[in-house]
C-alpha positions in Angstrom: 0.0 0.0 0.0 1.1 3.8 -0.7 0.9 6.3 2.0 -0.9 9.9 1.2 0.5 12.9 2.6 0.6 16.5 2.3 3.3 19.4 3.8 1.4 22.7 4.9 4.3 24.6 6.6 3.2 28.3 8.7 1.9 28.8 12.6 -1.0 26.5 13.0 -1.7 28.7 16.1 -2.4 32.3 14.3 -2.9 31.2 10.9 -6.6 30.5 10.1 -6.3 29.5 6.7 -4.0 26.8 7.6 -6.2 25.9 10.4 -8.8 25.7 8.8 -7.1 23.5 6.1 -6.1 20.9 8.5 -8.7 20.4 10.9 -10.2 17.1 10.7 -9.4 14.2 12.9 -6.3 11.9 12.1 -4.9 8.8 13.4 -2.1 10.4 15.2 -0.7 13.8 15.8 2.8 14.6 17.0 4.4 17.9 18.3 8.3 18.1 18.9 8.5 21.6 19.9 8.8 24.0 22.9 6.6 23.2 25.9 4.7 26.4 25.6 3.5 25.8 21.8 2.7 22.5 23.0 0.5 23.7 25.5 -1.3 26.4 23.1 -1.2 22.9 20.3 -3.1 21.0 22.9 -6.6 22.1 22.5 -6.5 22.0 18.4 -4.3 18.7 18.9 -7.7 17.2 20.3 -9.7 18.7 18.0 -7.6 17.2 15.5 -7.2 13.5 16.8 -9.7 10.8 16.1 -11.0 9.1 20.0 -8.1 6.8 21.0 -5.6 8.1 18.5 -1.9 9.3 20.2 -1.0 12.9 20.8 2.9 12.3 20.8 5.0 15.2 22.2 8.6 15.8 22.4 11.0 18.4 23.2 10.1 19.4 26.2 12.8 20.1 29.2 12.0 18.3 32.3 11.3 21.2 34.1 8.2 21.9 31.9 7.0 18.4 32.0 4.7 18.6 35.0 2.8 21.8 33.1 2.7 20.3 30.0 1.2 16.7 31.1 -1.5 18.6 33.4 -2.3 21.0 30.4 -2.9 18.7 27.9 -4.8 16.7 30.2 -6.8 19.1 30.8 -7.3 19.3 26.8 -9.1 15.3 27.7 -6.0 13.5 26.9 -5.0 10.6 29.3 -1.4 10.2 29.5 -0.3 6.7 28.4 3.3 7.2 28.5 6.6 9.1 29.5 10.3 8.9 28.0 12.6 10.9 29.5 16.5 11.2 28.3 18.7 13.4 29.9 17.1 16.3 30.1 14.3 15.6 27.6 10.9 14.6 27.7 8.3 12.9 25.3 4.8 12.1 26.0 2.5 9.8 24.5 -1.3 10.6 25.1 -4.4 9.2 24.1 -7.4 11.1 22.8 -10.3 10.3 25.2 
């Protein structure tokens, strides 16, 4: 099977048009960025992702992690999982 994709690159945060463009629900939806785009991402993120699909985020520095997991939580994602290397954290969510 072939894969479908597209690239929309600009601020999905200020940029309607783009928004609007992308909103729909998909299997997954990944941010590795700064803690504090992630946390402004979150409520479009589950807007975006189908019920049960992952919300994957990475790039954030430990001491952001606790904000981060109880924003997007409060978004309705339950976290599933936590990496952490070095100084570096990923979660995985779940869309509930």
């Amino acid at each position: 099977t072939s894969a479908q994709y597209a690239v929309r690159i600009g601020d999905i945060l200020t940029n309607e048009t783009l928004t609007s463009a992308v909103r729909r629900p998909y299997d997954v939806v990944v941010a590795n960025i700064v803690a504090g785009v992630i946390i402004a991402l979150a409520p479009f993120a589950h807007e975006c992702c189908k019920r049960g699909a992952p919300f994957i985020v990475s790039g954030v520095i430990g001491e952001r992690e606790a904000e981060v997991r109880h924003a997007v939580e409060a978004q309705g994602f339950a976290l599933e999982e936590t990496l952490v290397r070095e100084d570096w954290v990923a979660m995985r969510f779940a869309a509930r």
